[in-house]
C-alpha positions as CSV (number, residue, x, y, z in Angstrom):
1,X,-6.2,-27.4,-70.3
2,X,-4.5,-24.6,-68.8
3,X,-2.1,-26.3,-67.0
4,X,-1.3,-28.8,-69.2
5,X,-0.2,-25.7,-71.3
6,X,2.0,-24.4,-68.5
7,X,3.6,-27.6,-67.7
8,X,4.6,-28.0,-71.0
9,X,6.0,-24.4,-71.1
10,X,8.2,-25.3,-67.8
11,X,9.5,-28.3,-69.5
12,X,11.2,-25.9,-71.3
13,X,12.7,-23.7,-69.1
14,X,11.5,-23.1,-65.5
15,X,9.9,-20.1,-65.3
16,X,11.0,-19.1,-61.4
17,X,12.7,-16.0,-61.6
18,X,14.3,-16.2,-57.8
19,X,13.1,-14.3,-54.9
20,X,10.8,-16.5,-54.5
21,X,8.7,-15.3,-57.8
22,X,7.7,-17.3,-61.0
23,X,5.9,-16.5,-63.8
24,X,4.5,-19.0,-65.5
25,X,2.8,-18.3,-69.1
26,X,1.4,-20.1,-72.2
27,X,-1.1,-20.0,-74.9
28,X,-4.4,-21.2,-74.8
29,X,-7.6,-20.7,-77.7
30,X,-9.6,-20.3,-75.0
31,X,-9.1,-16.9,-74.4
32,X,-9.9,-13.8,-75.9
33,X,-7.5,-11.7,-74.4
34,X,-4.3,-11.8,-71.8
35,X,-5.4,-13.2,-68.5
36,X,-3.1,-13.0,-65.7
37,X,-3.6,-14.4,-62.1
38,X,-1.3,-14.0,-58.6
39,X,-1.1,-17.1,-56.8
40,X,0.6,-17.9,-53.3
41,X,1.7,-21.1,-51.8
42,X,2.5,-20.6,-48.0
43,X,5.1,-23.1,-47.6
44,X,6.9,-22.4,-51.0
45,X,8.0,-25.5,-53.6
46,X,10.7,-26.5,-55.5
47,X,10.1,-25.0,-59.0
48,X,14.0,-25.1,-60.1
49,X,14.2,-21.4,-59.6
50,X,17.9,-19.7,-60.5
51,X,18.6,-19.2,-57.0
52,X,17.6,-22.7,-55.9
53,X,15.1,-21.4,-53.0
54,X,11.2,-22.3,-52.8
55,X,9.1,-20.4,-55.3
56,X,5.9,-19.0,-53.1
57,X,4.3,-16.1,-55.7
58,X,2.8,-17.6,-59.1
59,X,2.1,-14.5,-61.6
60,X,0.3,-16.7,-64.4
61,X,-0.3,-15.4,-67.3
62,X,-2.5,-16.8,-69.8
63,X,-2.7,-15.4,-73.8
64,X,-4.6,-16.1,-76.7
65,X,-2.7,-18.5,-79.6
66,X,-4.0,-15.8,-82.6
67,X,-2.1,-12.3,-82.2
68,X,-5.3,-10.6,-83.6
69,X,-7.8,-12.3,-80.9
70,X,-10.0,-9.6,-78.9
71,X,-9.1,-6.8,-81.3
């Protein structure tokens, strides 16, 4: 569910900042509350960051669809 969430988010716009960083985000009902998570590939990919080099840090970030949820 999640990442069918952030994929469609990236269809958008890629979220790769350069550097080698992206931050990938979305909505989900799921969740009650922000949930963020750092991820690493070793060997970087191709994730149409601005400067064109491999993205290797993931900072994903998951938040509720309702602004009120976990108040």
């Amino acid at each position: 569910m999640l990442s069918k969430v952030l994929i469609e988010r990236e269809l958008l716009a890629s979220t790769a900042i350069g550097e080698g960083v992206a931050i990938p985000h979305g909505k989900l009902g799921a969740v009650g509350e922000i949930v963020a998570c750092l991820g690493r590939a070793v060997k970087g990919v191709e994730f149409d960051s601005m400067d064109g080099q491999p993205t290797d840090l993931f900072f994903v970030l998951s938040a509720p669809e309702s602004p009120t949820a976990g108040r």
